[in-house]
C-alpha positions in Angstrom: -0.5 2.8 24.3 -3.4 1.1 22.4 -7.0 2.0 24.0 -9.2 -1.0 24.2 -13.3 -0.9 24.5 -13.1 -3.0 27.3 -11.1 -1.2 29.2 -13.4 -0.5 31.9 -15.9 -3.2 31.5 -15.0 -4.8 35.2 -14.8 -1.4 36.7 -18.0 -0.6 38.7 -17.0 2.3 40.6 -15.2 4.5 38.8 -16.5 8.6 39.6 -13.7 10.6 37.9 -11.4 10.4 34.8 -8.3 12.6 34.2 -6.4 11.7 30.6 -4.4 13.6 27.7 -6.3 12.1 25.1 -10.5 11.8 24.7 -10.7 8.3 23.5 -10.8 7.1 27.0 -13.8 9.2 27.5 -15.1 7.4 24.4 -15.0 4.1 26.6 -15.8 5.4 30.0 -18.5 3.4 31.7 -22.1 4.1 30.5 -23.3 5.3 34.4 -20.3 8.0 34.5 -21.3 11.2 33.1 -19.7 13.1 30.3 -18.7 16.1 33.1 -16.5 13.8 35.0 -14.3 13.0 32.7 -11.6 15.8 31.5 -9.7 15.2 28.6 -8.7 17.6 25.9 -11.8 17.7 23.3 -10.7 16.1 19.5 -10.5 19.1 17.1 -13.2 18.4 14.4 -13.6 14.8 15.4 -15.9 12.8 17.7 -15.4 9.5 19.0 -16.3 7.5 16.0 -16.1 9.0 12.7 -12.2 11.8 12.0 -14.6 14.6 10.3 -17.4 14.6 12.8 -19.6 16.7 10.5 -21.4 15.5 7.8 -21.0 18.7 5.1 -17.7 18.9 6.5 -17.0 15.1 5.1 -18.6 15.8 2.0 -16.7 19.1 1.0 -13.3 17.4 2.1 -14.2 14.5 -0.6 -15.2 17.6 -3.1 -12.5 19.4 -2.2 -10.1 16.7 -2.2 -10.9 15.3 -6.0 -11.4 18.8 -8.0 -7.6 19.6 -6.3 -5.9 16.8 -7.3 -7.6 15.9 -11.0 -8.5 20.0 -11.8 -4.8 20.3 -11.0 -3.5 17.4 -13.0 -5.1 18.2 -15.9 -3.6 21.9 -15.2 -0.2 20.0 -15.5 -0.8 18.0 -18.3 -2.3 21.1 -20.6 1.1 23.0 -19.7 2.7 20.2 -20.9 1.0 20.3 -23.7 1.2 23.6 -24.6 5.3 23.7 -24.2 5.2 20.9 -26.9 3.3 22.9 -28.9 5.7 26.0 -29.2 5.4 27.5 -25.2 8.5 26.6 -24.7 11.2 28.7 -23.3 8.6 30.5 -20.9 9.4 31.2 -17.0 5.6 31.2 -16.3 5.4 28.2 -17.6 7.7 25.8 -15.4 5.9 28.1 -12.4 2.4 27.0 -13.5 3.3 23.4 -13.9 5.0 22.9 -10.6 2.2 25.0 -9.0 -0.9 22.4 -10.6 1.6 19.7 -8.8 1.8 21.4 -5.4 -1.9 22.1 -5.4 -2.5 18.5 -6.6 -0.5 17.3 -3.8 -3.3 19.2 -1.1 -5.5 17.7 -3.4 -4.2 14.2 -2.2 -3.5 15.1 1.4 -7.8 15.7 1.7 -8.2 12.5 0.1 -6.2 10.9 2.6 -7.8 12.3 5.5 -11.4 11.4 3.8 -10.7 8.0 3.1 -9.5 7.9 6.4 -12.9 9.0 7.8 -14.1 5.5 7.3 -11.6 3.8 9.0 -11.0 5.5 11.8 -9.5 4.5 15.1 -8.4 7.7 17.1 -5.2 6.6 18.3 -3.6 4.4 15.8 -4.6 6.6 13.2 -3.0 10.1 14.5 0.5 8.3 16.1 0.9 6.5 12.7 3.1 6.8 9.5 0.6 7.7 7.2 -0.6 11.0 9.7 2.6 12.0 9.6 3.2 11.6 6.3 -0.3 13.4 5.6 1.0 16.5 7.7 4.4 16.7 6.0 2.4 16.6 2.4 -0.2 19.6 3.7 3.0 21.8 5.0 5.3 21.1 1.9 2.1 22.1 -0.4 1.3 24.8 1.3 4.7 26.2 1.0 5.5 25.1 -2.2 2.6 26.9 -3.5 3.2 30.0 -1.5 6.6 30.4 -2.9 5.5 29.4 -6.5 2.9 32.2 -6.5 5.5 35.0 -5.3 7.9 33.9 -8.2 5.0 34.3 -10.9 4.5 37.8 -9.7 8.0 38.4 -10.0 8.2 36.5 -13.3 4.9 39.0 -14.3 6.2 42.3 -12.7 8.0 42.9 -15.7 6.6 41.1 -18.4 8.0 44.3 -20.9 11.5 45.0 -19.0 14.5 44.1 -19.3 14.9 42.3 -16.7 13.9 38.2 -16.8 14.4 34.9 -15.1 16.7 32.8 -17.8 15.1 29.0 -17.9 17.6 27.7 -16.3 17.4 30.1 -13.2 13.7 29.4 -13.3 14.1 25.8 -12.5 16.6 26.3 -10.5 14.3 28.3 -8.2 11.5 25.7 -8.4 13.7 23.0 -7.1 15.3 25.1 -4.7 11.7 26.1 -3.3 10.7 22.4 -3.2 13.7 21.2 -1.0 12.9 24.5 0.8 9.3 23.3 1.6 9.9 19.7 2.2 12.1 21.0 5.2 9.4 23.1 6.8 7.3 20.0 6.2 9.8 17.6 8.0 11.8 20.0 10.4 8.4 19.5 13.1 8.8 16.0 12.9 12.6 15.6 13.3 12.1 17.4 16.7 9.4 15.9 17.4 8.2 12.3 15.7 4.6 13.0 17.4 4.1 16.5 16.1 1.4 16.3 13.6 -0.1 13.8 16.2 -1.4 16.5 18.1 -4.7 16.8 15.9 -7.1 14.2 14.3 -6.3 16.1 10.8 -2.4 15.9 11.0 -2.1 19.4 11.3 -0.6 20.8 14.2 -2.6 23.7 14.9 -5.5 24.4 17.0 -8.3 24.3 14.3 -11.7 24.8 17.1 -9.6 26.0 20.2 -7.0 25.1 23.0 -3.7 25.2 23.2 -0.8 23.0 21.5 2.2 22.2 22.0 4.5 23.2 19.3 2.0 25.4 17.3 3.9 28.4 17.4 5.8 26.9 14.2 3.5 26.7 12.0 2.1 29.7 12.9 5.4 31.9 12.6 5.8 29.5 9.4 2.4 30.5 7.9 1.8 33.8 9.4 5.7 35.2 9.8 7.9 33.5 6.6 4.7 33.4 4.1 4.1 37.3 4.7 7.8 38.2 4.0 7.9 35.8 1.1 7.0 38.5 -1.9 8.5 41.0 0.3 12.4 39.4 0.3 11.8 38.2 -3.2 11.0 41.8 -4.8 13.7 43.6 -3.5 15.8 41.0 -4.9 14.7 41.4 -8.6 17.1 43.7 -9.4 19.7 41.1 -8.8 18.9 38.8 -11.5 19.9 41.0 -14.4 22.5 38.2 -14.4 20.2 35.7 -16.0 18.7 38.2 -18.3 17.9 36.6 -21.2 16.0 37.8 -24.5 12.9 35.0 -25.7 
């Protein structure tokens, strides 16, 4: 449902207003009072602008270009560098799929900033591109969670015996990708509105109150990211498989 401005233009006596959603307490009549009408708050939003505060605006427009270009040129110097003689390293294909994740958050800030300027509450957080936006932050997130355990492995034994063959390298960086893409999307197969739930696309309570469906992402980011180096170390020894000699 679509909230209008003039919703409540012929409506002279209206004391009270009980909603799910704050953008009719955007357009509540000017001689009701702020206290009479209860609707869950926006997160870090207000009624007119996604990213209410100001610094907060202009660090997500910082943040948002040096992650994607610092982490593009990231990509493109690995590149570089394997054409130059690096290849055949593990680290390598881990560094280069890490600058992408990262540049992928990188994008998912810019969409949200560039979104600041258009914003309309409702259409903005029930369409595609919100969804799309929270799908890209999870899948990032993870991707890069995952990336980072595997250079630690890849780095535990830089001296040993023991090391990730090239091909078993990439196979564990596209694993990890379809991996992340399906905590990304698994919220919104359940549930098309999940990332809905906040102004950001993130469905988490970023300044308070409950959500509905939060307890995902939070056994995803607290529960399945803390085990992450945990599962993968004690199965290092198991790759003496793929040993190979560079």
């Amino acid at each position: 449902m679509y909230v209008k401005g003039r919703l409540f233009d012929n409506v002279e006596k209206l004391e009270v207003i009980y909603s799910d959603t704050y953008a009719y307490c955007c357009i509540k009549p000017s001689y009701m009072k702020d206290a009479d009408c209860h609707a869950p708050l926006f997160d870090v939003s207000s009624c007119t602008d996604l990213i209410e505060n100001p610094v907060l605006r202009a660090f997500l427009w910082m943040f948002g270009l040096s992650a994607f270009f610092g982490n593009i040129a990231v990509v493109f110097y690995r590149i570089y560098t394997k054409n130059k003689g690096a290849e055949g390293k593990t680290y390598s294909i881990y560094v280069t799929n890490l600058g992408l994740s990262d540049a992928l958050m990188g994008v998912y800030m810019l969409i949200i900033a560039k979104t600041d300027a258009l914003f309309a509450e409702y259409e903005w957080r029930h369409g595609t591109l919100c969804m799309v936006s929270g799908i890209i932050c999870v899948s990032s997130s993870e991707f890069s969670a995952i990336l980072v355990s595997l250079i630690s492995i890849d780095s535990k034994y830089p001296f040993g015996g023991i090391r990730m063959s090239i091909k078993f390298a990439r196979f564990l960086t596209i694993f990890s990708f379809v991996i992340s893409i399906k905590i990304g999307v698994i919220p919104v197969a359940i549930d098309p509105g999940f990332y809905s739930r906040s102004g950001v696309c993130i469905g988490l309570p970023l300044t308070g109150g409950d959500k509905t469906g939060m307890e995902y992402l939070l056994a995803v980011f607290f529960g399945f990211n803390h085990f992450i180096p945990c599962d993968c170390f004690v199965s290092v020894p198991n790759l003496s498989n793929y040993q190979k000699t560079y």
